[in-house]
N, C-alpha and C positions, 0 to 999 in steps of 0.2 A: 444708442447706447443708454438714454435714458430712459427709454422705453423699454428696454430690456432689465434694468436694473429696479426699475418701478414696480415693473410684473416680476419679477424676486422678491422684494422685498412682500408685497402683497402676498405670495404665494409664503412665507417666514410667519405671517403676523394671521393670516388668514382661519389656519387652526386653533391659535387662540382666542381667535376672535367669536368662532362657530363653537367651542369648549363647552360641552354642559358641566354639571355640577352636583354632584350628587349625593343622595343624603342618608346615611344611615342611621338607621332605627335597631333598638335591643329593645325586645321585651322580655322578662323578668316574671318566669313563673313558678310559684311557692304549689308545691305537692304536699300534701299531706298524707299519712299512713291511716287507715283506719285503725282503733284500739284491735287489740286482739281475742279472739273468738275461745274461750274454754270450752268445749266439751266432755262432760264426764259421762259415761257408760258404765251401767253397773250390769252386770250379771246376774240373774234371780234363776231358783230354779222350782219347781211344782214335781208331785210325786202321784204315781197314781197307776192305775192300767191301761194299757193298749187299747183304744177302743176302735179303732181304724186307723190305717200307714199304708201309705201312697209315698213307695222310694224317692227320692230326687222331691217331692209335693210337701205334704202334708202330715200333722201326724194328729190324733183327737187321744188324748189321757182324760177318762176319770178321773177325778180326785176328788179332795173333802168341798171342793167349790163347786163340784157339777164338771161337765165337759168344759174341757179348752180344747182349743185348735191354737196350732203352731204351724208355721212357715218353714220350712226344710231349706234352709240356702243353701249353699254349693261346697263350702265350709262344715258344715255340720259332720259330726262323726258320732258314732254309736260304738260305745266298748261298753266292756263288762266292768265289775267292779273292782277288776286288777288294773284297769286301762287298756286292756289289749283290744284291739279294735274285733268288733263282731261283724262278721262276713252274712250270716243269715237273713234274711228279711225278721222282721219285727212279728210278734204273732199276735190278735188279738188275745188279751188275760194277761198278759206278760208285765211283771211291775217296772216300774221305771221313773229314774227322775232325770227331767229333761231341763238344761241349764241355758238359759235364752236370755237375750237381750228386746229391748225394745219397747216400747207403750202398750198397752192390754190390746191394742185394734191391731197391732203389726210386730205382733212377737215373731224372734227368728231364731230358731235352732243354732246354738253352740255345738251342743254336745247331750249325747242321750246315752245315759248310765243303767245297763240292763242289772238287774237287782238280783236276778232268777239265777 
């Protein structure tokens, strides 16, 4: 019996005894926002004639500066000077003031104001 009471009581005490211990950790992380980004886009526009127009591409106006080339985005639209939008292709001679955004290397087509 005391042997039996011995191996209990060890079998009670045993799990405490083997117990680990364990340790917990927080860490504590500060995120910051980057300030925030303006952008301003201005609109400009050049006036001048047709000198080559590649639908969906391209478009080349004379004007008092010499040729430009403009970029046609997908956006762009060509009305007349009520705003109704022009269905026609563009023709070389045709006046026109084309209203774009962008740096002089990567201007892009708003909108192209047929004058005629």
């Amino acid at each position: 019996m005391k042997k039996t009471m011995l191996g209990f009581a060890c079998a009670l005490i045993a799990p405490l005894a083997f117990a680990q211990t364990s340790t917990t950790t927080t860490d504590q992380t500060t995120t910051t926002t980057a300030p925030e980004t303006t952008t301003t886009t201005t609109t400009t526009y050049s006036a001048g004639t047709v000198a080559t127009y590649e639908p969906g591409k391209t478009i080349i106006v004379k004007s008092s500066e010499g040729p430009v080339t403009f970029a046609l985005g997908t956006a762009a639209r060509i009305v007349n000077g009520a705003g109704k939008i022009v269905t026609a292709p563009l023709r070389a001679g045709q006046n026109v003031r084309v209203y774009y955004t962008g740096p002089t290397e990567k201007r892009v087509v708003e909108r192209v104001v047929v004058e005629d």
